[in-house]
N, C-alpha and C positions, 0 to 999 in steps of 0.2 A: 582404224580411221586415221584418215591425214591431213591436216589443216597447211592452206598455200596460204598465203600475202599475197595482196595484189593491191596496185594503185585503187584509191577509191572511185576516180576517174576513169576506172575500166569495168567498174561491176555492169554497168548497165549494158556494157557489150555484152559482160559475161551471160547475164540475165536474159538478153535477146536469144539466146543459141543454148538453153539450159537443158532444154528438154531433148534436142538433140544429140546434144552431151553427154547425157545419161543414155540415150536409147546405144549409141555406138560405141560407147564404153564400155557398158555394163556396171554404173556404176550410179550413187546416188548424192547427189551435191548439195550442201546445204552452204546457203550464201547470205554473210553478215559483215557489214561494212567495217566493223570494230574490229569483231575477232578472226572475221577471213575467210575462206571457201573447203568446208569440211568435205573430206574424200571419204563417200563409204561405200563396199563392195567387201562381199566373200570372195574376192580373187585376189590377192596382192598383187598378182603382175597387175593388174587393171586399174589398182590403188597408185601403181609407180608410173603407170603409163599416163596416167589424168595426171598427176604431179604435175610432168613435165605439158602438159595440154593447159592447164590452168594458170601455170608460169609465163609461156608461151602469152597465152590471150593476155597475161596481167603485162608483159613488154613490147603489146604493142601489135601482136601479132593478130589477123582478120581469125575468127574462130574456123571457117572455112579451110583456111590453110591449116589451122594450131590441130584441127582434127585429126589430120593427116598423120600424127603419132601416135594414134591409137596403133599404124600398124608398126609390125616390126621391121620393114621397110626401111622409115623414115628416123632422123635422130633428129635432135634440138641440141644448137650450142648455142652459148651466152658468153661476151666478153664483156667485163664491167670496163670500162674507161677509167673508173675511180683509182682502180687497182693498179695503175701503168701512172695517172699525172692528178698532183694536188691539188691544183689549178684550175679553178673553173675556165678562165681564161684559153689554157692548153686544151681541156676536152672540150670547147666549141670550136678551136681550129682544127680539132681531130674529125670531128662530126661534120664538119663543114667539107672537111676536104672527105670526108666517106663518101657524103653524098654526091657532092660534086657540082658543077654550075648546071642547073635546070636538072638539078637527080643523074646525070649522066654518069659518073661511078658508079652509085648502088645500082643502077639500072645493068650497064656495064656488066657486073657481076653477077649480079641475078642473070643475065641472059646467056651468060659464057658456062658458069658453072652447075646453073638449071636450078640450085637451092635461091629458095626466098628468105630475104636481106630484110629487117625491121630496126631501122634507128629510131629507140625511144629514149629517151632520158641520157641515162647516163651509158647506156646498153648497147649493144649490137647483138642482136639475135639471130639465129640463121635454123631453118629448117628445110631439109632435103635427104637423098640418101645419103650414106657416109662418105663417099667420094665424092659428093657434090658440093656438102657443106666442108670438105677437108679444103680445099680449092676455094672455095669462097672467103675460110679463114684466115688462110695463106694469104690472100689479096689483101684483107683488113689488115692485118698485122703487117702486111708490107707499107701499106697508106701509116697507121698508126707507127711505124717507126722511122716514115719520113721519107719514104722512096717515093720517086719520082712517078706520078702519076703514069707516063710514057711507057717507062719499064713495068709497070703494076699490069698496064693493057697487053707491053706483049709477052710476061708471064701468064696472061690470060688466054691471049690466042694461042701459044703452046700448049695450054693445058687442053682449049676446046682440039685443038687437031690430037694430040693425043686420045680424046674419049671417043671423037669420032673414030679412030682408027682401031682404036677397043671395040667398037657396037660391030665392025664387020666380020 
């Protein structure tokens, strides 16, 4: 058994999409706003694979998409903001400039490297396959360390003419 954290502000997602959860998992959820969201299943891959599904849904992410690591397909990464700047001040100009004027960065990213992009809190979360979220990281971390929005996009469009030219 695995017990996740999650914002209290998210169980009621979590609870909306529970029973689905378990059917696609194979796993059995027990969900308490104190102590947390208990992971049980006789399959430990399916215990480690809900970890990151219940992490996922606790930053932010729609349970719809956080499903989507049930397979082995898909990965889930997570960058704390907290870990880079001490300053609340500096991670709401970081968050700010993620997103961008009218979402047009996260959108940006989400649509160039195909992983979906979730700013909650202090977070950025990304789930897609591993070259989708590697490219999606790469962008963040380029915003989060101050590059020029301009150069972030056409690190972006190099990357999309590169995967296009992988798919043929």
């Amino acid at each position: 058994m695995q017990v996740v954290k999650i914002p209290a502000e998210r169980i009621a997602v979590l609870n909306s999409y529970l029973k689905q959860l378990e059917e696609n998992g194979n796993i059995e959820l027990l969900v308490s706003a104190d102590e947390g969201v208990s992971i049980i299943s006789e399959d430990p891959i399916a215990e480690w694979k809900a970890i990151n599904v219940i992490k996922a849904i606790g930053r932010g992410f729609d349970p719809s998409i956080a499903v989507k690591l049930f397979s082995d397909d898909y990965v889930f990464n997570l960058i704390n903001l907290k870990d880079a700047f001490d300053k609340e001040k500096q991670r709401v100009r970081v968050r700010s400039r993620l997103i961008g004027t009218k979402g047009k960065t996260r959108a940006t990213i989400e649509e160039v490297s195909g992983a979906s992009v979730c700013i909650y809190g202090n977070t950025i979360g990304f789930i897609g396959k591993p070259e989708q979220v590697a490219i999606a990281v790469e962008a963040a971390n380029m915003i989060i360390n101050g590059v020029n929005h301009t150069t972030v996009y056409m690190f972006l469009r190099k990357e999309r003419k590169k995967l296009e030219q992988n798919r043929l």
